[in-house]
C-alpha positions as a Markdown table, in Angstrom:
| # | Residue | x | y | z |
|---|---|---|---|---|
| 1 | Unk | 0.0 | 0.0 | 0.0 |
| 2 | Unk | 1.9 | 3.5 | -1.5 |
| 3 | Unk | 1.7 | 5.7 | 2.0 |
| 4 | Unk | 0.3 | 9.3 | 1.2 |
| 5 | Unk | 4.0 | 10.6 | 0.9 |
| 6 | Unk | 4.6 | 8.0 | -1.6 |
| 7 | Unk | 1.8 | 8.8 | -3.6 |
| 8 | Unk | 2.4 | 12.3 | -3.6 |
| 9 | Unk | 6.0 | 11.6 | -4.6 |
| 10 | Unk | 5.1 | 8.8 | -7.7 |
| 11 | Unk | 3.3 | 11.8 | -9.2 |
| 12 | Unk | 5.1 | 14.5 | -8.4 |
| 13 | Unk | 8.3 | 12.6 | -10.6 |
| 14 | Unk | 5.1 | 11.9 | -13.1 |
| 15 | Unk | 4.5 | 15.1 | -14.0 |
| 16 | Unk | 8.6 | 16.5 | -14.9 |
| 17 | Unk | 7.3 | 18.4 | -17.2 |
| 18 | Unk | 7.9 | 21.9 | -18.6 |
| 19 | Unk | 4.9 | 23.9 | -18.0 |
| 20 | Unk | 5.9 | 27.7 | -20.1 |
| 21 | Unk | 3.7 | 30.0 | -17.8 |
| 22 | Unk | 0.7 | 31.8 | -19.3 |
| 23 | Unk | 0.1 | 35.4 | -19.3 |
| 24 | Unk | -2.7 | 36.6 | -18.9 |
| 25 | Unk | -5.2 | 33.9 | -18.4 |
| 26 | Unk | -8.1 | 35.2 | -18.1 |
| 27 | Unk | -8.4 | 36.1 | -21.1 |
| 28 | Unk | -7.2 | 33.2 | -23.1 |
| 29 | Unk | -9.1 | 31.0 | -21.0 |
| 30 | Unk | -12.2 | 32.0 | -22.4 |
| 31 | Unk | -11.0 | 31.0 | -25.9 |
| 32 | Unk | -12.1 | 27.5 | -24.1 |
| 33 | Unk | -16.0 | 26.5 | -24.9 |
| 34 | Unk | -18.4 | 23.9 | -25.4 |
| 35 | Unk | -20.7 | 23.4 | -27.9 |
| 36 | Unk | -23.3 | 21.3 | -25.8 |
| 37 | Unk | -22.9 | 22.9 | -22.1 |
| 38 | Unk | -24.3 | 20.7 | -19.2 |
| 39 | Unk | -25.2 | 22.7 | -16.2 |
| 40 | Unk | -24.1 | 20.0 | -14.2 |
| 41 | Unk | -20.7 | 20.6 | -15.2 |
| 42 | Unk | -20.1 | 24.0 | -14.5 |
| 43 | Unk | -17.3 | 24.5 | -12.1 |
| 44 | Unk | -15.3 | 22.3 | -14.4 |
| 45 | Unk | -15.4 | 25.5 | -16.6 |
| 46 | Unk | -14.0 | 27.9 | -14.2 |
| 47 | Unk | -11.1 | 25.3 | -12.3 |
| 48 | Unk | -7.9 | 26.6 | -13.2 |
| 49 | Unk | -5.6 | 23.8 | -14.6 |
| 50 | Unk | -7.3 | 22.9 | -18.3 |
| 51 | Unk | -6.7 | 19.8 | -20.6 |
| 52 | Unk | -8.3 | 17.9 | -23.5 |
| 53 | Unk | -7.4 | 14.4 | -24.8 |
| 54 | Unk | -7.1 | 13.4 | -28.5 |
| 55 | Unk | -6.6 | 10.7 | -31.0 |
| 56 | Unk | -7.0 | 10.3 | -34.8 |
| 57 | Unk | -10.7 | 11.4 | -34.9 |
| 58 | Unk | -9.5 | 15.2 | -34.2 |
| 59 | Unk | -6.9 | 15.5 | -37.3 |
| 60 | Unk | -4.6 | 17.8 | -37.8 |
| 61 | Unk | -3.9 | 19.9 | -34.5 |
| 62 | Unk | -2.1 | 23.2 | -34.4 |
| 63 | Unk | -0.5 | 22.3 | -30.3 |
| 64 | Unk | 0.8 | 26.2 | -30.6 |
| 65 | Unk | -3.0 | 27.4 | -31.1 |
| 66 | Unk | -3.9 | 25.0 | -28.1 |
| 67 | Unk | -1.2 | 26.3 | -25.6 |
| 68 | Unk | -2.1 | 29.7 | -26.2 |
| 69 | Unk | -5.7 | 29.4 | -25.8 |
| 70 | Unk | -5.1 | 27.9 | -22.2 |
| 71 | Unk | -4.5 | 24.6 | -22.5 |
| 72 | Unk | -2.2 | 22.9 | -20.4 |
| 73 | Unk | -1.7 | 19.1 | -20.5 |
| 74 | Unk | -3.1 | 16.3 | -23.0 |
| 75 | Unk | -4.1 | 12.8 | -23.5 |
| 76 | Unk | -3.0 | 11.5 | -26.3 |
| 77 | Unk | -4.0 | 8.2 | -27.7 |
| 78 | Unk | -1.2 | 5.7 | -28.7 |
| 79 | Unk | -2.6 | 2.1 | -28.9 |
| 80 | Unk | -5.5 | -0.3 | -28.9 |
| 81 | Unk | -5.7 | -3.8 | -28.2 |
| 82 | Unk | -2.3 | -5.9 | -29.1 |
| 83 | Unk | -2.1 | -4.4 | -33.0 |
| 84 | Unk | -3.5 | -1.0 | -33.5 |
| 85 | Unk | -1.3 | 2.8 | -33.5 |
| 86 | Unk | -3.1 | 5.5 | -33.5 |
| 87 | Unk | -2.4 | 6.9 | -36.5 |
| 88 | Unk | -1.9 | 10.3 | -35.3 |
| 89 | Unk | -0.2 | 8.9 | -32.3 |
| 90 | Unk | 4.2 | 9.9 | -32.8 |
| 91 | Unk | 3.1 | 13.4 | -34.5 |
| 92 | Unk | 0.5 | 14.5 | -31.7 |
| 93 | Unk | 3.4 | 12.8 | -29.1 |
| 94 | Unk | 6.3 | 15.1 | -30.2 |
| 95 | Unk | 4.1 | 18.0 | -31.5 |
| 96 | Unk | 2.6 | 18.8 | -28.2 |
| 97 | Unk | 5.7 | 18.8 | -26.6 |
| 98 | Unk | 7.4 | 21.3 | -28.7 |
| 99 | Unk | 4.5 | 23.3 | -28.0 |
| 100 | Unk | 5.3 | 23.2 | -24.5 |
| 101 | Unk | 2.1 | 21.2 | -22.9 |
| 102 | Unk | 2.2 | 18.4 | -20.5 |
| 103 | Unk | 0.9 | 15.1 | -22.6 |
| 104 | Unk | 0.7 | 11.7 | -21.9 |
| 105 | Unk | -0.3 | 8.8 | -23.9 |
| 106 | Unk | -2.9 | 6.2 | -23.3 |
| 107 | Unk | -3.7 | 2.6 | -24.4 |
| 108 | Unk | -7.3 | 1.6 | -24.9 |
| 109 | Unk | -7.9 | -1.9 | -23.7 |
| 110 | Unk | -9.5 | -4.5 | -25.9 |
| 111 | Unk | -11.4 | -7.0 | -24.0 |
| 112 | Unk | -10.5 | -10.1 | -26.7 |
| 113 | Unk | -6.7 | -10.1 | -26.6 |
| 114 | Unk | -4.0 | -11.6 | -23.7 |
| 115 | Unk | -3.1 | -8.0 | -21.3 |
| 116 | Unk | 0.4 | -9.4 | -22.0 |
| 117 | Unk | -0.2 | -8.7 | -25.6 |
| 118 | Unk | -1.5 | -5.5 | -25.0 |
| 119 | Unk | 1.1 | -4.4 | -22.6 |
| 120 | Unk | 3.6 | -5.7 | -25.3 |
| 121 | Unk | 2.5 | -3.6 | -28.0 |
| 122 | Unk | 2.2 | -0.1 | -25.6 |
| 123 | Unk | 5.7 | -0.5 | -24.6 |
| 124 | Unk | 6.7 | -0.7 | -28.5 |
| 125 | Unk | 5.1 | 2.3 | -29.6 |
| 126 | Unk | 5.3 | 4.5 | -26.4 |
| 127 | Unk | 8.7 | 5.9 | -25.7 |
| 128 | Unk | 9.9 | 6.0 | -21.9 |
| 129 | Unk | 9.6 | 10.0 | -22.0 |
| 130 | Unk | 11.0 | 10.9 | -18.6 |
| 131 | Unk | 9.3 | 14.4 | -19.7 |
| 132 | Unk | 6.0 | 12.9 | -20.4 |
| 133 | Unk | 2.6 | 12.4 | -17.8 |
| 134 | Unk | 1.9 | 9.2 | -16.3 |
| 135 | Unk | 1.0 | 6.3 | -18.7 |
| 136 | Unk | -3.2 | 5.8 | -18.9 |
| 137 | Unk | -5.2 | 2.3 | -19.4 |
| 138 | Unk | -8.3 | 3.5 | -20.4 |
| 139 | Unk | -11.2 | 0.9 | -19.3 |
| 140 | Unk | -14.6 | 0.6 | -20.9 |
| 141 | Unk | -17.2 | -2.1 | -22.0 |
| 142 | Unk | -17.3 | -2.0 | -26.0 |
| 143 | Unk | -21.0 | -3.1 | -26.3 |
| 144 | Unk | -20.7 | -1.6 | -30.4 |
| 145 | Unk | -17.4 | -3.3 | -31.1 |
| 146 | Unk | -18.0 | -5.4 | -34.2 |
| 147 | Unk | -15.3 | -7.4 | -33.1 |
| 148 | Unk | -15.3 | -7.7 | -29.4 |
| 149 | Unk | -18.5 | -6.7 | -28.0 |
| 150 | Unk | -18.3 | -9.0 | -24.9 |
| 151 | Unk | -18.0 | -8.4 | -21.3 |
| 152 | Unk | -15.2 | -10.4 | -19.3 |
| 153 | Unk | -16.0 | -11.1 | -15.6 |
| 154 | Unk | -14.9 | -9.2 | -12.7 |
| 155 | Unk | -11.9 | -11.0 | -11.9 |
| 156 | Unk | -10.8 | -11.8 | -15.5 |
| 157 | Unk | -11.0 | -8.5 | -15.9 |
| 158 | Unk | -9.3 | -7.4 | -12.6 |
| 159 | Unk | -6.3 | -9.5 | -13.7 |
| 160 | Unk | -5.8 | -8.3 | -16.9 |
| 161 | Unk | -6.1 | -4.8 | -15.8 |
| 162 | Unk | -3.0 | -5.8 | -13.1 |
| 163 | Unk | -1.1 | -7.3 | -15.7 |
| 164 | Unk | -0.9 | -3.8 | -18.1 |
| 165 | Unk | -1.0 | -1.8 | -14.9 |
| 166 | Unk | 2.2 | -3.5 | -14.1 |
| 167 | Unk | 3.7 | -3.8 | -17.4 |
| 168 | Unk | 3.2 | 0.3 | -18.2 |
| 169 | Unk | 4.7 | 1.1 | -14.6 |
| 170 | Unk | 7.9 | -0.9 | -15.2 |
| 171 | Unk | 8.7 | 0.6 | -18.6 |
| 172 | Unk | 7.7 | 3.9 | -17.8 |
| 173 | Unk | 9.2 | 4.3 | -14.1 |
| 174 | Unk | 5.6 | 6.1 | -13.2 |
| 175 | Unk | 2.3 | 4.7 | -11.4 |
| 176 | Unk | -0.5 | 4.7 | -14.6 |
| 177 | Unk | -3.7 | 6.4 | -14.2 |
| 178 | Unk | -6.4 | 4.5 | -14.5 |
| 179 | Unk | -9.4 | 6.5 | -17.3 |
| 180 | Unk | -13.1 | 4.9 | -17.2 |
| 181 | Unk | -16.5 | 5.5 | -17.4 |
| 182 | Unk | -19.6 | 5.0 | -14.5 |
| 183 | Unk | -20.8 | 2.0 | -16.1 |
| 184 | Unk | -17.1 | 0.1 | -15.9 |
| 185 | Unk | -16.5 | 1.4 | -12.4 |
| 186 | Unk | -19.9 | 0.0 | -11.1 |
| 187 | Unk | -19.4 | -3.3 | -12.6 |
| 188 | Unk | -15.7 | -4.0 | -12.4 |
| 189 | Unk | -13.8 | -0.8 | -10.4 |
| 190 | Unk | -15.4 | 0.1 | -7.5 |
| 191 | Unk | -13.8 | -0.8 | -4.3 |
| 192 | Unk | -10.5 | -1.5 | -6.4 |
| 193 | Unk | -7.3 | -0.1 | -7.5 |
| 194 | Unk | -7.2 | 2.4 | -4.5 |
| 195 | Unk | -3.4 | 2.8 | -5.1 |
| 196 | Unk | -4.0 | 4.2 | -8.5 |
| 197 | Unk | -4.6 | 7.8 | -9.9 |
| 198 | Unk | -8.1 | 7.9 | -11.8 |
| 199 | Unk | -9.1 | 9.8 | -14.7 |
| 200 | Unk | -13.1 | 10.2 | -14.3 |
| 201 | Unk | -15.4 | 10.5 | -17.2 |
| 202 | Unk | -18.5 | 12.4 | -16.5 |
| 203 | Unk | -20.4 | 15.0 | -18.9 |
| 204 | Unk | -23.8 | 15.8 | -16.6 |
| 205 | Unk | -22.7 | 16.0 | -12.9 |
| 206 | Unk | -19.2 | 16.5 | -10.7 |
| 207 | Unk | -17.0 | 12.7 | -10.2 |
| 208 | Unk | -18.6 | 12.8 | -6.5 |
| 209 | Unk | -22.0 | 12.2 | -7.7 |
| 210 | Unk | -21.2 | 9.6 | -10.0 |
| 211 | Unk | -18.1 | 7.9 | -8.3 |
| 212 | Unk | -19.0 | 8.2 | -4.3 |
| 213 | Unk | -16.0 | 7.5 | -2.2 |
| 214 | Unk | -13.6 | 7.6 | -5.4 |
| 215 | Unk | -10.9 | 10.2 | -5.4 |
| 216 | Unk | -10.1 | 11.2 | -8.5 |
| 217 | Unk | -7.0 | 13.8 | -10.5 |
| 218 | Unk | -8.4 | 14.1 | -13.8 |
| 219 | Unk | -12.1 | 14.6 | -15.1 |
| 220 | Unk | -13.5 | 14.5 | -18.5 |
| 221 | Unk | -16.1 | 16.6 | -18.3 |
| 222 | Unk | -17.4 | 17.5 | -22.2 |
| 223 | Unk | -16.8 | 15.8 | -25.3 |
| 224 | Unk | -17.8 | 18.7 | -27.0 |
| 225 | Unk | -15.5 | 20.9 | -26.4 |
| 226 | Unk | -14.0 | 24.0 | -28.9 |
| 227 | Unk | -10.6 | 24.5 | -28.3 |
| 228 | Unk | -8.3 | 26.8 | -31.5 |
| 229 | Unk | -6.3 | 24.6 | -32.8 |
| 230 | Unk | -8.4 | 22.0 | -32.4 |
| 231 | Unk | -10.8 | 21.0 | -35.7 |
| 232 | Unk | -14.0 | 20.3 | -34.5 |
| 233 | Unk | -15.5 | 18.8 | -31.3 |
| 234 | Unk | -12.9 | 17.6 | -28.5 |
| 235 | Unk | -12.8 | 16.1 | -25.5 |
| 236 | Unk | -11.5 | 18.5 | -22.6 |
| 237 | Unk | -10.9 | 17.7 | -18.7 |
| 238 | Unk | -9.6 | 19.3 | -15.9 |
| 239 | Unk | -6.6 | 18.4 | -13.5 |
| 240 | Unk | -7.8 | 18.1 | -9.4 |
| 241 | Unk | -6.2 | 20.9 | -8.2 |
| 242 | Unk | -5.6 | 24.6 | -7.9 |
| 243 | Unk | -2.3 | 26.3 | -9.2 |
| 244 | Unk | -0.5 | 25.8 | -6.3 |
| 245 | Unk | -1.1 | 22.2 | -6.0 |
| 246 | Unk | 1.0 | 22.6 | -9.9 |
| 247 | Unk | 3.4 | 24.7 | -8.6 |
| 248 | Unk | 4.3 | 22.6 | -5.5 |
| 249 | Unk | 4.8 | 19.6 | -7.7 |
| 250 | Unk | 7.3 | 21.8 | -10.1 |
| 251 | Unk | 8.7 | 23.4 | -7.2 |
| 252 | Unk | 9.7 | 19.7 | -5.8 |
| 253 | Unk | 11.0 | 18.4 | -8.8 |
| 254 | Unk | 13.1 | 21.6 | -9.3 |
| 255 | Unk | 14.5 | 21.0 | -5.3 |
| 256 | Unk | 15.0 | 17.2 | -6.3 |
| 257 | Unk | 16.7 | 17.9 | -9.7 |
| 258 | Unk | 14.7 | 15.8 | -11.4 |
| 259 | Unk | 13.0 | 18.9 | -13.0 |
| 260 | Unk | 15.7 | 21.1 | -14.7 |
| 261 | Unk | 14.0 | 23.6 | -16.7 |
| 262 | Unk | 10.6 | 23.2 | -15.2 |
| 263 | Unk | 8.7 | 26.8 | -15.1 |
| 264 | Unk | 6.0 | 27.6 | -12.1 |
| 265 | Unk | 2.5 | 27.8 | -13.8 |
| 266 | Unk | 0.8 | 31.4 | -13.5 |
| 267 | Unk | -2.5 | 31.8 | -14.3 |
């Protein structure tokens, strides 16, 4: 079991990243919109530290647009199952950090293929970025996959969860976060995994009302977001924490040299 200073410190050597500090915020963040707002969703709007995740589906992103309009970390897909890159994948990965924003890459888990597989494939396509966010296993049912629309039990799926979770931690050197959606936590999740940073998906009402008891760092709140630089509709979420939560984790890495370079955020 991590203690809470061991937790504290697997992220805080998570997140070595360069973070270029933002003038005037205020105003840039209202570049940020939605084009379906949820009332139930509405302090996700205002909290400070501001995100989006992306794959294929979005195109062509302009990551200098995205930093200046307030944007400042990503999820970027990499893989699926045991066979499939994203094939925006290596130019989102290196464009985004040129651009200056935080991003790490996620692995969508397919339900139909050995986690050792999967774990395999992740490892080949993601580099070992000691820049780059926490790895992310992304956990959903896939009750339209034409190829694997099945649902595993609780403990198949439990183990095959461990087995990526482990694999992604070893190459990478950092504790994943775990992404998923209510349905997947109520059936499989709930009551597990405590150990693990969660990414929360929830469009109509804050993480607590939908995940009681779970703590959370990252919630998906829209998938309809409008970000410049982004084409179209795109999926934006906010980090669990105010600016000096940010800074405290920059300001350790910078005492602990791990974080050369790293720039306190401003809003």
């Amino acid at each position: 079991m991590y203690s809470a200073y061991r937790q504290f410190v697997s992220f805080a050597v998570a997140v070595a990243v360069v973070l270029t500090a933002l003038s005037g915020g205020a105003a840039v963040a209202r570049s940020l919109k939605d084009h379906k707002p949820h009332k139930g969703v509405t302090r996700a709007h205002s909290m400070p530290v501001q995100g989006i995740d992306v794959s294929y589906w979005q195109g062509d992103i302009d990551w200098q647009r995205v930093r200046g309009a307030g944007i400042h970390f990503a999820f970027i897909k990499a893989t699926e199952g045991g066979d499939h890159l994203d094939p925006k994948f290596r130019q989102n990965w290196h464009a985004a950090k040129r651009a200056g924003i935080a991003r790490g890459a996620y692995h969508f888990i397919y339900w139909c293929r050995p986690a050792s597989e999967q774990a395999a494939w992740f490892i080949r396509n993601v580099p070992n970025d000691p820049d780059a966010l926490p790895p992310v296993l992304d956990l959903e049912w896939h009750p339209f996959s034409k190829t694997c629309p099945k649902r595993v039990s609780r403990s198949l799926a439990l183990k095959k969860i461990k087995i990526i979770l482990a694999a992604m931690e070893r190459h990478t050197g950092k504790r994943p976060i775990i992404y998923t959606d209510p349905n997947f936590h109520r059936d499989i999740l709930k009551g597990e995994l405590k150990d693990y940073h969660f990414w929360l998906r929830t469009v109509a009402a804050e993480p607590h009302k939908k995940y009681p008891g779970r703590k959370w760092a990252f919630w998906q709140f829209t998938t309809t977001g409008i970000v410049p630089g982004v084409p179209g509709k795109v999926d934006r979420n906010i980090y669990n924490g105010s600016w000096s939560d940010w800074n405290l984790v920059l300001r350790w890495l910078e005492a602990s040299g791990t974080g050369r370079g790293a720039q306190t955020a401003s809003r």
